[in-house]
N, C-alpha and C positions, 0 to 999 in steps of 0.2 A: 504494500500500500504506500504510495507518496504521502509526503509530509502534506497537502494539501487535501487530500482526499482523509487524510488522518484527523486531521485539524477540525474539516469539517464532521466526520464521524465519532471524536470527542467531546467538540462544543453540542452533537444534540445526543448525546449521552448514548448512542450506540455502540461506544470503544471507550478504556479509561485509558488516562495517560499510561499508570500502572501494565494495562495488557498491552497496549502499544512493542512500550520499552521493552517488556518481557520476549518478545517477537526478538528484538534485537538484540538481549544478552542471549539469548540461544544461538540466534545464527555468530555472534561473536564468539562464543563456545566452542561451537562445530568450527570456526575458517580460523580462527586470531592464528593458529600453530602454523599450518602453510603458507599464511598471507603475510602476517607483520605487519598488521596497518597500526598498531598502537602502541605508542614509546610508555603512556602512562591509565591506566583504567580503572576506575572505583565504582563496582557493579552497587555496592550498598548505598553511595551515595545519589546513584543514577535512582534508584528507589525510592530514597527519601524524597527527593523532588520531584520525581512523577507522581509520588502520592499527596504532596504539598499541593499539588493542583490539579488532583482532582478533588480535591478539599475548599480549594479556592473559588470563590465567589465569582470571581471576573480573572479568569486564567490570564488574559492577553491573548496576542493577535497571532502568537507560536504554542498555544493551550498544551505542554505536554510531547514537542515533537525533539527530540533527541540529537543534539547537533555534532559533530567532531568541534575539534577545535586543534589546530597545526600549533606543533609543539616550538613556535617559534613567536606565540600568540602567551602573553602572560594573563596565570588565572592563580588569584586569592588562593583558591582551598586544593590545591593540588602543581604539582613542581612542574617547570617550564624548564628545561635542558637546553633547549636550541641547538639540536643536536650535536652537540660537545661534549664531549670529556669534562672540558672547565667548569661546566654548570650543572653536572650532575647531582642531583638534589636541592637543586635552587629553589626555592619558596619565595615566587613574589609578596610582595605586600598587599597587593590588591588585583585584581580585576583591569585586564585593559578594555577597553571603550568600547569595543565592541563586544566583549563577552558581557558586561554590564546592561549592555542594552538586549541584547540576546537572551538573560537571566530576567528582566526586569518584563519582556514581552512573551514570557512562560515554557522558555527554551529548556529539557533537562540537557546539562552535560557531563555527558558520560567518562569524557576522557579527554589525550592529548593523545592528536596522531603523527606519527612517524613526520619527519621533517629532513631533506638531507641537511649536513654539517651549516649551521648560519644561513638556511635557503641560497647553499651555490650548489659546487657540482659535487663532492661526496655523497655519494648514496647511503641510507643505510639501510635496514634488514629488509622495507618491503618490498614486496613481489607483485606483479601484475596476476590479479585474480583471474584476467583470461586464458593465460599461460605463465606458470609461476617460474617457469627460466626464463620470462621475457622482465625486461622493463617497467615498472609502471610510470616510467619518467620521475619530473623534479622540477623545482623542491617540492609542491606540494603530495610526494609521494603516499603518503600515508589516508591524509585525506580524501583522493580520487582514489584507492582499493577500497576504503572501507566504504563509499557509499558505492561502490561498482560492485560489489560483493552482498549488498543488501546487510549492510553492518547496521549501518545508520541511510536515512535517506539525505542528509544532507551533511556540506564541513565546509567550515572555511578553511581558506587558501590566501597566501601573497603573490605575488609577482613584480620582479622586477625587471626580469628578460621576458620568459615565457613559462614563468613556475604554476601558472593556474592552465593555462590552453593548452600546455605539451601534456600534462599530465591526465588532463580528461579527455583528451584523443586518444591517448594510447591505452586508456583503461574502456572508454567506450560509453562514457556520459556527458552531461552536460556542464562546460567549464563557461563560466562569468566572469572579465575582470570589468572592474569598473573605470569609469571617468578619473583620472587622478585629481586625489584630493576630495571624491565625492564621500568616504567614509575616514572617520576619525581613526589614524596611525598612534593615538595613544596607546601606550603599553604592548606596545608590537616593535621586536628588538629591528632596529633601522640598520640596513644596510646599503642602499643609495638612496638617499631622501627625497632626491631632485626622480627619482622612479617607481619606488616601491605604493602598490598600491593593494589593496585588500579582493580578495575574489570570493565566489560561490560556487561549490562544487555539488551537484544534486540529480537526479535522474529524470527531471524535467525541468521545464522552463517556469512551470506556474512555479515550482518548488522553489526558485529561485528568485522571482519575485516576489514571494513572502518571507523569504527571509530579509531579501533586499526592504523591506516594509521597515522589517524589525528595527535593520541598520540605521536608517533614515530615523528611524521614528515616526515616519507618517506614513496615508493611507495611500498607496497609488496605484489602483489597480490595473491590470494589464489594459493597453487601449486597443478598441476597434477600428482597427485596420481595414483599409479597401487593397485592389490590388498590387502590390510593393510595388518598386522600381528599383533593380538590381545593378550593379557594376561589375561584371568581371575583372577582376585584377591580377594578373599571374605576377605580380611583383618583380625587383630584380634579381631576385633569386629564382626565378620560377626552375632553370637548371638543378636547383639541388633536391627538389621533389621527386620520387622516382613514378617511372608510370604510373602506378597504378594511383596515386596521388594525383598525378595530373590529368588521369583518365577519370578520377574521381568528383574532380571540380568542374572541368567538362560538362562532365555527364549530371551535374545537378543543376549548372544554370539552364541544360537543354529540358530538365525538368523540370523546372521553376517555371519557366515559359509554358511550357506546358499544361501547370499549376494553374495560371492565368497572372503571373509576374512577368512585368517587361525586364530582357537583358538589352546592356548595352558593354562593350568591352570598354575598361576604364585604364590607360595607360598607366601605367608606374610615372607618376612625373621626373622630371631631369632634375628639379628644384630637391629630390628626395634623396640623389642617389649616395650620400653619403650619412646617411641617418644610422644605418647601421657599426657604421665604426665609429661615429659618434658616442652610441648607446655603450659599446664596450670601454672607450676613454671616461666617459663619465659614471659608468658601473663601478670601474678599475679606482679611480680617482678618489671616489668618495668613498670604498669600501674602506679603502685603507685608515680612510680619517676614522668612520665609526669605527673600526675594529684596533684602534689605538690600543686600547689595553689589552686587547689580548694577542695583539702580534707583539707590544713592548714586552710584555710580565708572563704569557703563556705561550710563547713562540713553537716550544717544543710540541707544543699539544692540539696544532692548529697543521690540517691536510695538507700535503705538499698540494691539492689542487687548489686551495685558498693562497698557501702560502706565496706562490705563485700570481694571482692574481693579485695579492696585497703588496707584493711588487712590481708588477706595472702601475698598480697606481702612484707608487711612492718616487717610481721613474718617471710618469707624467708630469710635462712643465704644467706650471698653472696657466699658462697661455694657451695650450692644445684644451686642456679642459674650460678656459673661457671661450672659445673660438668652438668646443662641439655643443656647447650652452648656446650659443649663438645662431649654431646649425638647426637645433632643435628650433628656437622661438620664430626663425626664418619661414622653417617649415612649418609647424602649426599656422601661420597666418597665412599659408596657403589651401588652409582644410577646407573653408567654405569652397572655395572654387574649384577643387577636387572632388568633392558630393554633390556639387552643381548640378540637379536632373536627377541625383539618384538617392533613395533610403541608404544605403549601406552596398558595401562592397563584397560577393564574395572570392575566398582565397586560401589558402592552403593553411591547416594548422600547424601540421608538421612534417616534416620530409618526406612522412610514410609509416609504417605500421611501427609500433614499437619494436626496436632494437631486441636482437637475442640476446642473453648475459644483462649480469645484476654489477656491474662496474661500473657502470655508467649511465647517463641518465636520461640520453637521446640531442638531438641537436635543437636549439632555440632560435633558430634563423627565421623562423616565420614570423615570427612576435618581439623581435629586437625591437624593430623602427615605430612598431605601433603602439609599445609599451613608451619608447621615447615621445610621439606624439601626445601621449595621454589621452587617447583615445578608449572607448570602450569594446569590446571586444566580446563573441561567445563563440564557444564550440561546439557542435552536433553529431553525434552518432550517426552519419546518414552512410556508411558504407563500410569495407571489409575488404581488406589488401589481399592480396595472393598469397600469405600465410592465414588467413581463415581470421585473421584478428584486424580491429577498429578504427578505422581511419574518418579523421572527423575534417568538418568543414568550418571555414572561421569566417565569421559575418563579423563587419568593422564599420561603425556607425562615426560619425562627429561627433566631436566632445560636448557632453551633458545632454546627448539622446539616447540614455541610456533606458530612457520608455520606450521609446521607439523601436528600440533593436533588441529590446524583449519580446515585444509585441510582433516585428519581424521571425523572430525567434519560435515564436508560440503558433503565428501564421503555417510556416513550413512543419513544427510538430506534428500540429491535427490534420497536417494534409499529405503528409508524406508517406508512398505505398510501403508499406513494411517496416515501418520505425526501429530502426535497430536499438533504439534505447532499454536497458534495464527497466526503464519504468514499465515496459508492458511484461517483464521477466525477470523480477528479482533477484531470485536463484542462478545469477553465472553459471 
């Protein structure tokens, strides 16, 4: 059952919170040993609070529905690692801003899901529930198994390359990042500040804009839609997608038209083509600065793949990182007249099926330039590579139409012939 169709079968008292949850320490039971989706889990706690609201008078607007929470996300009553050696047993002080708001709109949480090392490339124990010697990408690894496995129906996720979109394509659900800056980074450890934005990782679109409710604080319900106008855009990467990826996107705008959506092909603009190593300079740049204390004081205990990264940044002049700041705000003020005609763009999420082998975490080349844009972003289950596993498609809307490109989103859900999403099949 989705968290929405949940919501509404607790608010008219045909589900309690209590049986919900209980759904989901079972199937947590049964998968947690092959999977690895959770660095931290408190089945007694997850109890308490489900049954605090079904006690409750006025649940909120999340009555009961069980959320992940990525272990790079600080939470009051339970330890936040950030996937490090350094911070193991860390006990924040409080609640960061989004689990607060999440807690206060009748969210239970159950736990903290796997995270790789500080959300870069270190992987750690999870496995892709569709195949557990593939991938399930990064960083929001832990979060995209556990609701691709029917753990929880919904987790948050960050992103600052491609940590929310690489990982719910290769797991095979529904990945949201948002508009940067549209939800509060309180108590979420920073790693490029000038990028890092909060995502929704869920097995539908409604599911995600109810939790997006919570985020906000307010009510916005998905909007009706007449028929889209679409962009194809094979990017300047389209090269590093492999067939069946590029036969994949293709093959959906010719459905989309089909659907009753107009396409039109949308160039990569010239004004863009350096967004990409942009996005790396100033990842590099500013990682170094947050992770001051622990490349000074824990240097030993920090991945050669961070390590690594935390010197390029320390190598970059501040002139190359003022000049790709530069690149960035150049481009953004050519966003309107790139959506010019059209709702949203679509485009590849990621190179291709998830990668074989647990080393690594897949390539973030599709979501470099658009995580630098600060645009909003989602991913779809709408198809299956030549190894039998999940290749998603990525719709990219202008900044703060993040209704919009839900609503796009929800459009192609109810219309698409055989939705490959777990929302119609829980049990992977």
């Amino acid at each position: 059952m989705t968290a929405t169709a949940a919501r509404q079968a607790i608010a008219e008292r045909r589900l309690t919170a209590d049986e919900y949850l209980q759904e989901c320490l079972e199937r947590i039971a049964e998968r947690e040993e092959p999977i690895g989706a959770w660095e931290f889990f408190d089945a007694a706690s997850a109890r308490r609070q489900a049954r605090a609201i079904d006690a409750a008078t006025h649940p909120g607007r999340l009555a009961g529905i069980p959320v992940g929470i990525k272990d790079i996300i600080d939470t009051g009553d339970m330890p936040t690692a950030y996937g490090s050696p350094i911070y193991a047993g860390h006990q924040p002080a409080w609640d960061a801003a989004c689990v607060a708001l999440l807690r206060a709109a009748g969210a239970v949480i159950p736990g903290k899901t796997v995270t790789t090392e500080f959300a870069y490339f270190s992987p750690g124990k999870t496995r892709n529930p569709r195949a557990p010697e593939y991938t399930p990408g990064g960083s929001s690894s832990g979060s995209a198994a556990a609701v691709a496995d029917g753990m929880v129906p919904v987790a948050l996720g960050t992103q600052t390359a491609a940590s929310v979109i690489r990982p719910a394509a290769f797991c095979g659900i529904v990945g949201y990042k948002a508009t940067y800056g549209s939800f509060s980074l309180a108590g979420v450890k920073a790693f490029s500040p000038s990028l890092d934005t909060l995502g929704i990782l869920a097995r539908s679109v409604d599911d995600v804009a109810l939790v997006r409710q919570a985020l906000l604080d307010a009510d916005e319900a998905l909007l009706e839609i007449g028929p889209p106008r679409f962009g194809l855009c094979r990017t300047a990467h389209w090269s590093a997608a492999d067939a069946s990826t590029q036969r994949t996107v293709e093959q959906t705008a010719e459905q989309l038209k089909a659907m009753g959506a107009s396409i039109v092909v949308r160039d990569w603009p010239a004004a863009f083509a350096d967004l990409t190593e942009a996005q790396k300079a100033i990842m590099a740049f500013e990682a170094a600065r947050s992770y001051a204390h622990e490349r000074l004081v824990h240097s030993g205990r920090l991945s050669a793949k961070l390590t690594e990264l935390l010197a390029l940044g320390l190598a970059c002049p501040l002139s190359r990182y003022r000049e790709a700041l530069g690149i960035a705000e150049k481009c953004r003020s050519e966003l309107v007249r790139f959506f010019d005609g059209i709702d949203a763009v679509i485009c590849p999420s990621a190179p291709g099926e998830a990668p074989k082998g647990l080393a690594g975490t897949g390539d973030p080349i599709f979501s470099r330039a658009w995580t630098l844009l600060h645009v909003p972003s989602v991913t779809l289950p709408l198809a299956t590579g030549d190894n039998g596993l999940p290749v998603g498609v990525q719709l990219v809307a202008d900044r703060h139409r993040d209704g919009r490109l839900l609503a796009l989103a929800a459009w192609i859900e109810r219309r698409w012939p055989g939705y490959s999403s777990p929302r119609n099949n829980p049990r992977v």
